[in-house]
N, CA, C and O of each residue as an XYZ file, in Angstrom:
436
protein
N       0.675    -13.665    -37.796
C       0.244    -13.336    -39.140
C      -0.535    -12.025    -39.130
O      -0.932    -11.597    -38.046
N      -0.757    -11.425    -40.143
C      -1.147     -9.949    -40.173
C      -2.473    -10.514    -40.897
O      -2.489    -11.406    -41.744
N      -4.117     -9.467    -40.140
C      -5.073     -9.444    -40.243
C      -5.422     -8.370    -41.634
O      -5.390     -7.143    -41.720
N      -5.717     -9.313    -42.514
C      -6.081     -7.682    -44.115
C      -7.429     -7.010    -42.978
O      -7.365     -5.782    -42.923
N      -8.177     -7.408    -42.413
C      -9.097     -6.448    -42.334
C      -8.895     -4.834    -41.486
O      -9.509     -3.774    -41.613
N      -7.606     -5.295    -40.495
C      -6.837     -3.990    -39.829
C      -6.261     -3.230    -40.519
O      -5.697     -2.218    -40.103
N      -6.328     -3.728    -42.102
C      -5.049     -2.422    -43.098
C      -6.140     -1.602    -43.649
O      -7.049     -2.108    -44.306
N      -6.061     -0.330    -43.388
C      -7.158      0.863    -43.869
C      -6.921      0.171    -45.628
O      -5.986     -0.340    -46.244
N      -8.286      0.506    -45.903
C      -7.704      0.543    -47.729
C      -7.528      2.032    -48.560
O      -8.238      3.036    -48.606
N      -5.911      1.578    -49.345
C      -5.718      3.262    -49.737
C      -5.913      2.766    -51.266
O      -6.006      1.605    -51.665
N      -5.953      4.078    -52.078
C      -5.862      3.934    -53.830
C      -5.471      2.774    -54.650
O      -6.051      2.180    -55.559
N      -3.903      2.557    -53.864
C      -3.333      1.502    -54.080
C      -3.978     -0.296    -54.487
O      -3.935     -1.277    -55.229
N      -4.590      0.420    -53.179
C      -5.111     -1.447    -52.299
C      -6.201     -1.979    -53.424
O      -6.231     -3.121    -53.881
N      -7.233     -0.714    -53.821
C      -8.662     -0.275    -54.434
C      -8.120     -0.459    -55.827
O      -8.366     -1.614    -56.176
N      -7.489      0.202    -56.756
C      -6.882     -0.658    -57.841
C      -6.588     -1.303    -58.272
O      -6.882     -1.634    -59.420
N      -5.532     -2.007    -57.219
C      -5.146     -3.282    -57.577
C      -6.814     -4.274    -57.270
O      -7.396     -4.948    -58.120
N      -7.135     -4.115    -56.191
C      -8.353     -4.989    -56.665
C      -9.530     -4.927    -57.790
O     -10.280     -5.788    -58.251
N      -9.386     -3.700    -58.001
C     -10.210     -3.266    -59.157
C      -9.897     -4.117    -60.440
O     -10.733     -4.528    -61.245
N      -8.480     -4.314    -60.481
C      -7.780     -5.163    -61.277
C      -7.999     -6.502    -61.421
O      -7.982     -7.207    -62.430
N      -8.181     -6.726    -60.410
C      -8.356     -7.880    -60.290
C      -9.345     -8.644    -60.294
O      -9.428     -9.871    -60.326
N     -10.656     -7.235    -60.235
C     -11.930     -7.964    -59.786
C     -12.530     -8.193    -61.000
O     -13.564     -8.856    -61.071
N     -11.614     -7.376    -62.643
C     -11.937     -7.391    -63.789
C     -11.201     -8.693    -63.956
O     -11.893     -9.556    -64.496
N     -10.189     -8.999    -63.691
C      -9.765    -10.068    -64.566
C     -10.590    -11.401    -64.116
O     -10.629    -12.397    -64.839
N     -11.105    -11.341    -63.127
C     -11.753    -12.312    -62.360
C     -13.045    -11.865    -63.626
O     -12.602    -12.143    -64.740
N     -14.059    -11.440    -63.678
C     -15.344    -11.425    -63.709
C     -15.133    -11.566    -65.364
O     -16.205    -11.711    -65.950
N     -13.950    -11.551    -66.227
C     -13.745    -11.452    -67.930
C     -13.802    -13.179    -68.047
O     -14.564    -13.705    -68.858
N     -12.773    -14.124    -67.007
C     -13.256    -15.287    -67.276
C     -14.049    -15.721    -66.939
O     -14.505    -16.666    -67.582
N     -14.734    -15.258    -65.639
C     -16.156    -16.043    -65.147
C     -17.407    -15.439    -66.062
O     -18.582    -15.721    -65.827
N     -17.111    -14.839    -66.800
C     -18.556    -14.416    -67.785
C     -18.051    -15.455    -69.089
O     -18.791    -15.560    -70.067
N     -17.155    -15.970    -69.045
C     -17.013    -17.073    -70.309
C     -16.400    -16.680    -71.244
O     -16.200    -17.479    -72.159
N     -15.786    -15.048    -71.367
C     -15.110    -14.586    -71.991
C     -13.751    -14.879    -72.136
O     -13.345    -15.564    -71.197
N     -12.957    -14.628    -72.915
C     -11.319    -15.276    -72.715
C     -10.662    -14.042    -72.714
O     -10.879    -13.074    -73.442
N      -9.771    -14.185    -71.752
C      -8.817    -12.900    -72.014
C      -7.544    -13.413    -73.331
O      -7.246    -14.530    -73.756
N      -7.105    -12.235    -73.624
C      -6.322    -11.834    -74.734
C      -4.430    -12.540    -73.837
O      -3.635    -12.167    -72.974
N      -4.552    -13.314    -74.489
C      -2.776    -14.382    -74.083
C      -1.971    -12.685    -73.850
O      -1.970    -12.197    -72.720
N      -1.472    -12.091    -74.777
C      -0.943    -11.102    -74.845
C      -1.094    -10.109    -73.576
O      -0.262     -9.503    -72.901
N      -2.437    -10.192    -73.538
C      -2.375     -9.081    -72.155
C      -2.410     -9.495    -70.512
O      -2.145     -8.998    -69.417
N      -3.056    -11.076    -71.255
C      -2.806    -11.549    -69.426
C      -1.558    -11.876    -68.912
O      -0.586    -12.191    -69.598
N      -1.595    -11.787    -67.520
C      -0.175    -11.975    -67.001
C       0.020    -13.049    -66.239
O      -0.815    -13.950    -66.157
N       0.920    -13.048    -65.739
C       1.224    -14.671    -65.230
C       1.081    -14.093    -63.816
O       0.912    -12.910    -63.522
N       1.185    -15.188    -62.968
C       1.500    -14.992    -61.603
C       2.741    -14.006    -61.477
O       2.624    -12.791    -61.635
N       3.942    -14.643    -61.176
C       5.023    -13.809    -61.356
C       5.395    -12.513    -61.770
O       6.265    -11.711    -61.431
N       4.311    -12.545    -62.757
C       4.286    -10.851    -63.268
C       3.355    -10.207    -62.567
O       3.496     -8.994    -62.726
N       2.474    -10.471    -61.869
C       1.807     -9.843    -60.925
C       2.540     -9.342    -59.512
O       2.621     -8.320    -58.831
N       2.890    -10.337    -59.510
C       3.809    -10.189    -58.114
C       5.201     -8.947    -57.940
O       5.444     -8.005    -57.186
N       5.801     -9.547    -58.998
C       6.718     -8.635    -59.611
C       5.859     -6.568    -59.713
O       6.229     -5.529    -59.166
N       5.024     -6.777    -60.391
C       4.470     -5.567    -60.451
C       3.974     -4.597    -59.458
O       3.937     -3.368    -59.509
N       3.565     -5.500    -58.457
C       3.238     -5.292    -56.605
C       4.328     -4.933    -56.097
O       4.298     -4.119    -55.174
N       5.415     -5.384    -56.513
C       6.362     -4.999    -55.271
C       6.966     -4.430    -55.872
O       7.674     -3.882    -55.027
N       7.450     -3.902    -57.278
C       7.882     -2.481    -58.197
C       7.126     -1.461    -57.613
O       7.658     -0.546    -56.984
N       5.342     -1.605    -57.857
C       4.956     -0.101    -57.375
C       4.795      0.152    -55.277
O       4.588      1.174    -54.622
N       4.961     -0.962    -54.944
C       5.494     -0.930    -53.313
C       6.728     -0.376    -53.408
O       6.718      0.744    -52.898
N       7.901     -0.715    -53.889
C       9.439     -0.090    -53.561
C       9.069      1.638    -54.217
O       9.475      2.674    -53.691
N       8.164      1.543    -55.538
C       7.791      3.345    -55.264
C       6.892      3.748    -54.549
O       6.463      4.786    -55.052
N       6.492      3.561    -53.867
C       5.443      3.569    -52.500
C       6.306      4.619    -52.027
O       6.498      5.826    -52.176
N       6.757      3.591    -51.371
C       7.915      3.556    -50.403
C       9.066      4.883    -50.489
O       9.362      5.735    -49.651
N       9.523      4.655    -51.799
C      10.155      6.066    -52.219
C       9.735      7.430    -51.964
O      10.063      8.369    -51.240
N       8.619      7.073    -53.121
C       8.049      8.379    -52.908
C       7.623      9.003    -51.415
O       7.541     10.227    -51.318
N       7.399      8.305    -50.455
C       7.253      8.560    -49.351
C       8.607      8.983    -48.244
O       8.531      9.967    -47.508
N       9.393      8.389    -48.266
C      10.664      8.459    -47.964
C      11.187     10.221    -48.331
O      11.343     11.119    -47.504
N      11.366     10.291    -49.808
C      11.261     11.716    -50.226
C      10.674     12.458    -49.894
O      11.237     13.420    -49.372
N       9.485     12.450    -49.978
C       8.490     13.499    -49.106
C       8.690     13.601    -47.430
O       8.171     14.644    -47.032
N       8.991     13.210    -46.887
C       9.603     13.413    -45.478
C      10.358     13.699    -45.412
O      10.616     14.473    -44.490
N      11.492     13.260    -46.471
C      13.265     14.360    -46.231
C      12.485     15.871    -47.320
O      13.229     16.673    -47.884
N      11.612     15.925    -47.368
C      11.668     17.350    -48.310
C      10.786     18.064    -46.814
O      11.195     19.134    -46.362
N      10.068     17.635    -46.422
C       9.086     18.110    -44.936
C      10.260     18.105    -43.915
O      10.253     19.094    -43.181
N      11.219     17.258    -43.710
C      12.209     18.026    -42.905
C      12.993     19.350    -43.613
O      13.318     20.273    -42.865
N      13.147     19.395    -44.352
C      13.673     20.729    -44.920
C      12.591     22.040    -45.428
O      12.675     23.204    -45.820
N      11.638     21.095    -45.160
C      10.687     22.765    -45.032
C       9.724     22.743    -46.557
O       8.680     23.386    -46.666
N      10.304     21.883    -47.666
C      10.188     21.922    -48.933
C       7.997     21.063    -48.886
O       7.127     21.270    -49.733
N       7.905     20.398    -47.888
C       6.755     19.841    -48.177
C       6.094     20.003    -47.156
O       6.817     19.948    -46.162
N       4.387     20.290    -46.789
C       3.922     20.937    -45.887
C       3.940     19.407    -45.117
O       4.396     18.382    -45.623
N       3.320     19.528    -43.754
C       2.759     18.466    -42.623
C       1.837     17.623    -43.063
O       1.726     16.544    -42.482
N       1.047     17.914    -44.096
C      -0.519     17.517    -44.601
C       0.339     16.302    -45.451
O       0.419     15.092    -45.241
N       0.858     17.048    -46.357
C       2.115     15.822    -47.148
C       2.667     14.866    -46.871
O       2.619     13.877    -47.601
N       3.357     14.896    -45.717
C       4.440     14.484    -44.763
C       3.060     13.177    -44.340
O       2.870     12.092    -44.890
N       2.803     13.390    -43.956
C       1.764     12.489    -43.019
C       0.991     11.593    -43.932
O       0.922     10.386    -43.698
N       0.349     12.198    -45.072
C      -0.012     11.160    -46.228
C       0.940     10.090    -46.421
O       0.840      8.919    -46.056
N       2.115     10.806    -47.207
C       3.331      9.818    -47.536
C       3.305      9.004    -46.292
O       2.499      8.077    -46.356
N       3.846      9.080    -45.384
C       3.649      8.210    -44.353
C       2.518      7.146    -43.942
O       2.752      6.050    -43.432
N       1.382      7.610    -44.222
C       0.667      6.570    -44.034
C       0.616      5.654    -45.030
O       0.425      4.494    -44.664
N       0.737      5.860    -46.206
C       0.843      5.354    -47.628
C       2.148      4.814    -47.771
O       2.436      4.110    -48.738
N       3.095      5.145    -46.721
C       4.313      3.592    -46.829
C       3.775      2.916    -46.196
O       3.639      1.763    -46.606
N       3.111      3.357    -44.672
C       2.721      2.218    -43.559
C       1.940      1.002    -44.213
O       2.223     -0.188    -44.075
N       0.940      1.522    -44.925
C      -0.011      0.565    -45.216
C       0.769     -0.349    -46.586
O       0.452     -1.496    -46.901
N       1.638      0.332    -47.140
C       2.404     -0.634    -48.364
C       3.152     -1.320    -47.815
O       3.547     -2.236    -48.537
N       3.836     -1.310    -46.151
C       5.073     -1.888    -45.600
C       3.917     -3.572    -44.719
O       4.062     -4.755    -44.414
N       2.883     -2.475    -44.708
C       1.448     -3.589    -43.907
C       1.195     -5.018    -44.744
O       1.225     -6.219    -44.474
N       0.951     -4.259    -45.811
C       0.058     -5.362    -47.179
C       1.036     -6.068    -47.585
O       0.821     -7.270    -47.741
N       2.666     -5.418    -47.932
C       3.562     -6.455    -48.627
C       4.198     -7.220    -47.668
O       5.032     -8.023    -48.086
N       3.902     -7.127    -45.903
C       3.884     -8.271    -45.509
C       3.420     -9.063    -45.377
O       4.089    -10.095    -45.430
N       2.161     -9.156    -45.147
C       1.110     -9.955    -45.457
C       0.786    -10.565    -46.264
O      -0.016    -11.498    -46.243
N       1.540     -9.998    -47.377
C       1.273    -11.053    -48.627
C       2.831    -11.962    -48.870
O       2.945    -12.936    -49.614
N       4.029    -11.299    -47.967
C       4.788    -12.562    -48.042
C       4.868    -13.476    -47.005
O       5.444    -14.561    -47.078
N       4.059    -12.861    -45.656
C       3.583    -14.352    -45.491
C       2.954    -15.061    -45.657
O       3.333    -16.136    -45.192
N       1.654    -15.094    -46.347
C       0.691    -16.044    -47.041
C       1.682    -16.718    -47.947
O       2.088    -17.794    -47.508
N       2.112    -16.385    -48.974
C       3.177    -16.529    -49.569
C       4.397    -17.745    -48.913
O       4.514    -18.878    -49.378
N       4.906    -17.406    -48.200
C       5.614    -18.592    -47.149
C       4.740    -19.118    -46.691
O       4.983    -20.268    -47.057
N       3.703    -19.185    -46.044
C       2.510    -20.122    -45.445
C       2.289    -21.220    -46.812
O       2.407    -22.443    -46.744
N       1.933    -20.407    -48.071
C       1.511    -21.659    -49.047
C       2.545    -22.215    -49.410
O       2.351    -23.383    -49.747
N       3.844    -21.782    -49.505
C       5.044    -22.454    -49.908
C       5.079    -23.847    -49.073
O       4.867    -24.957    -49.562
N       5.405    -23.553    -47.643
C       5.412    -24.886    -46.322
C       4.149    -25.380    -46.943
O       4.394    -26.368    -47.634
N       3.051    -25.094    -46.948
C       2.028    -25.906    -47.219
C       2.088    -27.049    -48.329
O       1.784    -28.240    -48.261
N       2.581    -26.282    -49.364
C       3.155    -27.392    -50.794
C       4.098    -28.027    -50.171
O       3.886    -29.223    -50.366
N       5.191    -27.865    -49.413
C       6.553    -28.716    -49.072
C       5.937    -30.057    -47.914
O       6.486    -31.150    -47.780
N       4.687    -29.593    -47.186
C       4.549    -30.558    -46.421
C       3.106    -31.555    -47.071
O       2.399    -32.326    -46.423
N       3.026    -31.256    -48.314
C       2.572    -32.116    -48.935
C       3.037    -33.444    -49.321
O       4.256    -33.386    -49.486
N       2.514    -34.792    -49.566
C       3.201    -36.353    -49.733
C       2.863    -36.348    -51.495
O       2.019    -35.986    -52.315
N       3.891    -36.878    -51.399
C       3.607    -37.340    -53.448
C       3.231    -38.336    -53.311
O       2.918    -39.018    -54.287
C-alpha cells in the first residue's frame, strides 16, 4: 500500500483539500450546505480523476514539446513531477478504495 505521507504535496493535493476542509467545517459549524451545490461521492471521485487524466496530459505534452526544443528543462521537470505525484495519489486512493470495497464484501449480514 502507498504511504500519503511520502507524496510531496503539490497545488493540486492543497486544493483539493482546501475543498474539502470547507465542506467539512460548513457542516460541522451547523450550517447546511446548499443540495444544489453539494456533491455526491461519485461526483467527487469522478472530478479527481478528470483533473488527474489532465494532470497527466498536460504533462505528457510538455515533455514531447521539451524534446523538441519547444519547452525549457525547468518545464519539463515540473510537468514531470506533477504527473509523478498525480500517478502517486490516484493510486493510493484506488487502493483504499479496493481495501474498503473487500472490507464491505467481507462483512456478515
Amino acid at each position: 500500500m502507498s504511504d500519503f505521507s511520502s507524496i510531496q504535496p503539490n497545488a493540486a493535493i492543497q486544493a483539493a483539500y482546501g475543498k474539502s476542509k470547507v465542506m467539512t467545517s460548513d457542516a460541522a459549524g451547523g450550517e447546511r450546505l446548499d443540495p444544489a451545490q453539494a456533491q455526491n461521492f461519485a461526483q467527487m471521485i469522478q472530478n479527481a480523476a478528470a483533473d488527474a487524466v489532465g494532470t497527466v496530459r498536460e504533462g505528457d505534452a510538455t515533455a514531447a514539446a521539451g524534446l523538441t526544443g519547444k519547452a525549457g528543462l525547468q518545464q519539463v521537470v515540473e510537468a514531470t513531477m506533477a504527473m509523478e505525484s498525480t500517478v502517486k495519489v490516484s493510486v493510493a486512493v484506488r487502493d483504499k478504495l479496493v481495501e474498503a470495497y473487500q472490507e464491505i464484501m467481507r462483512m456478515s449480514l
